[in-house]
C-alpha positions in Angstrom: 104.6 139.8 177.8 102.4 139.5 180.6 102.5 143.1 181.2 100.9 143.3 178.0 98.7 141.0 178.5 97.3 142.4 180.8 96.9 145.9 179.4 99.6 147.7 181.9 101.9 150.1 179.8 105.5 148.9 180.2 108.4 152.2 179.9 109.8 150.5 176.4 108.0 150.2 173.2 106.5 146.9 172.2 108.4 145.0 169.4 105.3 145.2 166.9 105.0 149.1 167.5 109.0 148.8 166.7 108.4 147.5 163.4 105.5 149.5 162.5 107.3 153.1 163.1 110.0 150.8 160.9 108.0 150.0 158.2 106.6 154.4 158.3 110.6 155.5 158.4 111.4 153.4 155.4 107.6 154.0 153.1 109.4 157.6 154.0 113.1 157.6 153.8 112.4 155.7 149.5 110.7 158.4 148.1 113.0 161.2 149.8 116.2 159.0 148.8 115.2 159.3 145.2 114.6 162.6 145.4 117.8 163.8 147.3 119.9 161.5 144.1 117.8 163.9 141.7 118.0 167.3 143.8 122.0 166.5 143.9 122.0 165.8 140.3 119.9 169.2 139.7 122.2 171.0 141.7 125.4 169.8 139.8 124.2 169.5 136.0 121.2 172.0 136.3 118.1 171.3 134.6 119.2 171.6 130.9 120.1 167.3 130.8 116.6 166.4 132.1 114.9 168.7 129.7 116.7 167.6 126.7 115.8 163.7 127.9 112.3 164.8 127.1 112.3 166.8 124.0 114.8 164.1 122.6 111.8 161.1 122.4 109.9 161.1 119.2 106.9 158.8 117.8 109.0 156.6 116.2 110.8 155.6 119.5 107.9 155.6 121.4 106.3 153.0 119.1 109.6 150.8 118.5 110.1 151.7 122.7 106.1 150.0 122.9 106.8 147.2 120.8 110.1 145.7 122.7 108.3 146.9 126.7 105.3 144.4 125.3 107.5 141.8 124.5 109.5 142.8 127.4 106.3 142.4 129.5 104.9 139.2 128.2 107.9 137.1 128.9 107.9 138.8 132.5 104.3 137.6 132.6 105.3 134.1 131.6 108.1 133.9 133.8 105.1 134.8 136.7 102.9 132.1 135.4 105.3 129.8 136.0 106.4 130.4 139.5 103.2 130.9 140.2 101.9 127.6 139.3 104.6 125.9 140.6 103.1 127.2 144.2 99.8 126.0 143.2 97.8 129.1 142.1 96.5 129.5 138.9 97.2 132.4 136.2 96.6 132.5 132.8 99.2 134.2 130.4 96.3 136.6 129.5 95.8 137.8 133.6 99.8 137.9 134.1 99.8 140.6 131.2 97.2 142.4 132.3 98.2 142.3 135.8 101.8 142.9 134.7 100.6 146.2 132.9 98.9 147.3 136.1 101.6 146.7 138.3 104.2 148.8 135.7 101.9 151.4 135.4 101.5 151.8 139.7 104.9 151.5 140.1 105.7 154.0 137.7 103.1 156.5 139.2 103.4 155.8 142.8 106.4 156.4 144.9 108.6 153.8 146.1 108.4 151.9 142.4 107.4 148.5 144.0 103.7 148.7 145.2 102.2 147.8 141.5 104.1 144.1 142.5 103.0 144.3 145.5 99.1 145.0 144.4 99.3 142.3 141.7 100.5 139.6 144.4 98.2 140.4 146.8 95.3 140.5 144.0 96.4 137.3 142.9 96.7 135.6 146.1 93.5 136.7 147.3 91.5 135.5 144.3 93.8 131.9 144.6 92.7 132.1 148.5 95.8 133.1 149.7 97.3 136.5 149.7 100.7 135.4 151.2 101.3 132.8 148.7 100.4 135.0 145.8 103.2 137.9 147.5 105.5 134.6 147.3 105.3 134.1 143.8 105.7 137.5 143.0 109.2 137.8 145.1 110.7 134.5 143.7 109.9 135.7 140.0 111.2 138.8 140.6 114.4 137.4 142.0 114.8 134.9 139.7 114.8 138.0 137.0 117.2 139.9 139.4 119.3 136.7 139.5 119.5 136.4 135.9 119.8 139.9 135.4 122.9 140.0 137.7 124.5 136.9 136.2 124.1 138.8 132.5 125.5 141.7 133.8 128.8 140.4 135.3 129.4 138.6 132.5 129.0 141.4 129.9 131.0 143.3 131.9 134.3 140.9 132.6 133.8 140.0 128.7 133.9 143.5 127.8 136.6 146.7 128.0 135.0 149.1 129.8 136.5 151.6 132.3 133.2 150.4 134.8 134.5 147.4 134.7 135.7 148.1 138.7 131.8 148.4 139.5 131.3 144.4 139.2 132.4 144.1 142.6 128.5 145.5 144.0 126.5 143.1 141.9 129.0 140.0 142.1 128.5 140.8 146.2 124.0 140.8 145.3 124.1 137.8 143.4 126.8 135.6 145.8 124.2 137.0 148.3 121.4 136.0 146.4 122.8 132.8 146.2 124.0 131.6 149.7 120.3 132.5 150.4 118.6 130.0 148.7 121.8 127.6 149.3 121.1 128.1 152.9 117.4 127.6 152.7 117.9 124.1 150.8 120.1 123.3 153.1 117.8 123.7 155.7 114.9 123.1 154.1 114.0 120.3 157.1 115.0 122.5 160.0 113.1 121.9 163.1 112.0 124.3 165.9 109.1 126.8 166.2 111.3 129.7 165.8 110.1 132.0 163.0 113.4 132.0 161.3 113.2 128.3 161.4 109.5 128.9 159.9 111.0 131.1 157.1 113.8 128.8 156.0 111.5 125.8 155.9 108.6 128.6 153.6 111.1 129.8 151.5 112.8 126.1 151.0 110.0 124.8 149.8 109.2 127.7 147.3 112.5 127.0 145.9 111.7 123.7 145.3 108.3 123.8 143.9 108.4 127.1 142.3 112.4 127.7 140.6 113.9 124.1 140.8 111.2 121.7 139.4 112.9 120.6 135.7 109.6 121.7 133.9 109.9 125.5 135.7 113.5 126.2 135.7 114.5 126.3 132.2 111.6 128.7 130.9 111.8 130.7 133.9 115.8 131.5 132.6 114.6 132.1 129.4 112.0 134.2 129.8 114.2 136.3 132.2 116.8 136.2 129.3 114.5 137.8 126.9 112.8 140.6 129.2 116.4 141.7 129.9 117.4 141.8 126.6 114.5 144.1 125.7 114.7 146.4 128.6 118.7 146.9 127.4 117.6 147.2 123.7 114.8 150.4 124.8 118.1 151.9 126.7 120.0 151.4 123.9 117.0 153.3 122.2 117.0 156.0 124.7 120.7 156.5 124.2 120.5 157.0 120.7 117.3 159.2 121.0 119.7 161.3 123.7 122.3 162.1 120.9 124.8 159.3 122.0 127.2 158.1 119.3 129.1 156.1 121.2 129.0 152.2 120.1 127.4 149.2 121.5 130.3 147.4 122.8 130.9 150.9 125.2 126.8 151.6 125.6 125.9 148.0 126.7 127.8 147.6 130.1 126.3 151.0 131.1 122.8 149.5 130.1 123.4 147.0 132.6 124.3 149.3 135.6 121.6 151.4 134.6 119.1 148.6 135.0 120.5 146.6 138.1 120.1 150.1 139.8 116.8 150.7 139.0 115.7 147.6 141.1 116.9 149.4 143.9 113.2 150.6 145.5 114.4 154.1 146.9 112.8 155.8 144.5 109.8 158.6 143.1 108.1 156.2 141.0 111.3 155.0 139.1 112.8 158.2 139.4 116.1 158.5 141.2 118.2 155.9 141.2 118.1 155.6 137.8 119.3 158.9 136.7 122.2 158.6 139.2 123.3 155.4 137.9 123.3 156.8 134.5 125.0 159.8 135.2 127.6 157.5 137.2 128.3 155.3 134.3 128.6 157.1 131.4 130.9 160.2 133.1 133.1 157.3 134.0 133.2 155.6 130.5 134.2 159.7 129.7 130.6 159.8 127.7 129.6 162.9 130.4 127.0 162.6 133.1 124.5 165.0 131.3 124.3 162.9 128.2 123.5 159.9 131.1 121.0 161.8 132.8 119.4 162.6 129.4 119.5 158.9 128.1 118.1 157.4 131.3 115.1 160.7 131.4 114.1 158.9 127.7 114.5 155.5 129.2 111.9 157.3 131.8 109.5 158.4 129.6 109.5 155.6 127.1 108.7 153.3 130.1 106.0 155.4 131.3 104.3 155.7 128.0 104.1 152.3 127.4 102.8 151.1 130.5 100.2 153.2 130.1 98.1 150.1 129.0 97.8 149.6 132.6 95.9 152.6 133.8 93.2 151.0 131.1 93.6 147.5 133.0 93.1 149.5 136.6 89.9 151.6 135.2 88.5 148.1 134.0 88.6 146.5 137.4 87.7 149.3 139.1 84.4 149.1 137.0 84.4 145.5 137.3 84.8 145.8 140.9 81.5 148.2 140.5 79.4 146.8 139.2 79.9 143.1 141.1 79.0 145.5 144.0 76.0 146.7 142.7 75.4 143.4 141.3 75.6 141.7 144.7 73.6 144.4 146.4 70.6 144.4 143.9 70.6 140.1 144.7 70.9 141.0 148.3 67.4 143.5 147.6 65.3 140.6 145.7 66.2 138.1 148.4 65.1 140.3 150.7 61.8 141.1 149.0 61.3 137.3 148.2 61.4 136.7 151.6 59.3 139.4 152.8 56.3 138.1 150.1 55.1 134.7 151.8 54.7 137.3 155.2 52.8 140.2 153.1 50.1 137.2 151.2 50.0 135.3 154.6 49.0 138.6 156.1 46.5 140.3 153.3 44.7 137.0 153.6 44.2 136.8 157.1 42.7 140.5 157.1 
């Protein structure tokens, strides 16, 4: 440390230039992984199942596909709110929609599929006065959804026959994960010591506590979860109909689940990926054929895309917003300027 200190150039890499070439492998290594899942799925199905994935959306699913996403979307906002204010920061249930369409529209153009969150928490934070906070909130609610999500899913699939039922095992292993985390961080939610680990059990303890736990949070933050998974099944329920599937509910819904636990998986090209892998995964092994997956979960795609298109409006808004504050404060910045520069020009004129 002191070498550092004192500007001398020690043979091994400092830890923070560690993490940095870290954080560049893996802003790398997500979009490529997606990519490599679709070049693989390319290369053994050809082109023909993503093709008919697009072709098979019409208007009337791309309006019943809007409908459900905005529901989908306002209880995802609320769930947000929620958290949020149980941190301390404000957010209105209009903001978290709007915010919420931004973030599903960046994520759905930008690779990786998680820097629209990661945008609208650092927005949010930074207008509450603190951008770490506001990236808090944002990674509780979306665990809480991923927890919820998880618990849905295993219990859909031990309640139904499915021959997936085998693939249980990945999600029961996130959500006992999941769970031992924020059993550990209650546990030690008065840990001493200046470690940072010790700093990060005591953080994320008492988010847990004042943003999940509290009785008036919890409840509507299940509920709302509830409900925006329920509408992101029923749109691939859509997309699997629109795809040509005939297969019933009781055989379509566990693979809706799969499909949607993998796609929180952020190794991606702007959802793209993972997705289609899942899918193609699923339904070949419930003997439905991996081109009719890849097709169903390429509608899911576009449906998605479509209606978070809303968001691009929100972005161009705040852009302009952004604007014309800008101009706003420089043209203040200008007449204070010139007001002060008056007194100075009458004093002078007068004394000539």
């Amino acid at each position: 440390m002191e070498l550092w200190a004192a500007g001398t150039r020690c043979p091994w890499p400092h830890p923070w230039e560690v993490a940095e070439v870290s954080r560049s492998l893996v802003r790398w290594l997500q979009p490529l992984a997606g990519a490599a899942v679709l070049g693989v799925l390319v290369w053994r199905l050809g082109a023909g199942p993503f093709l008919a994935g697009i072709t098979a959306v019409d208007a009337r699913v791309l309006a019943a596909s809007a409908v459900v996403l905005f529901l989908a979307t306002v209880c995802s906002a609320w769930r947000w709110r929620l958290v949020a204010r149980g941190l301390g920061l404000e957010l209105t249930l209009k903001s978290a929609v709007a915010a919420s369409y931004r973030a599903q529209f960046l994520n759905s153009t930008l690779p990786g599929g998680i820097l629209g969150d990661v945008h609208r928490g650092l927005a949010h934070g930074r207008a509450g006065g603190d951008a770490g906070l506001g990236l808090r909130a944002v990674a509780w609610e979306r665990a809480a959804g991923q927890l919820v999500q998880g618990v849905l899913a295993l219990a859909l699939l031990a309640a139904l026959l499915s021959p997936v039922r085998t693939a249980v095992a990945l999600p029961a292993v996130v959500l006992l994960g999941a769970a031992a985390v924020v059993l550990a961080a209650l546990r030690l939610r008065t840990a001493d010591g200046p470690s940072w680990w010790a700093r990060i059990l005591r953080t994320a303890a008492a988010d847990v506590r004042r943003g999940l736990l509290p009785r008036h949070t919890w409840p509507g933050v299940v509920t709302a979860s509830f409900l925006a998974v329920a509408g992101y099944v029923a749109v691939f329920l859509m997309a699997a109909r629109s795809a040509g599937s005939t297969a019933p509910l009781r055989q379509l819904l566990p693979l809706a689940v799969l499909v949607l636990m993998a796609m929180a998986v952020p190794a991606s090209i702007a959802g793209w990926g993972p997705r289609e892998g899942a899918a193609a995964w699923a339904f070949s092994a419930a003997g439905l054929g991996a081109a009719q997956g890849v097709s169903a979960a390429v509608v899911y795609g576009v449906l998605s895309l479509v209606s978070c298109l809303p968001g691009a409006l929100v972005l161009v808004a705040g852009a302009r917003a952004g604007a014309r504050a800008g101009v706003g404060a420089a043209g203040a910045a200008g007449r204070q300027a010139v007001e002060a520069e008056r007194p100075a020009g009458r004093l002078g004129g007068g004394l000539g």
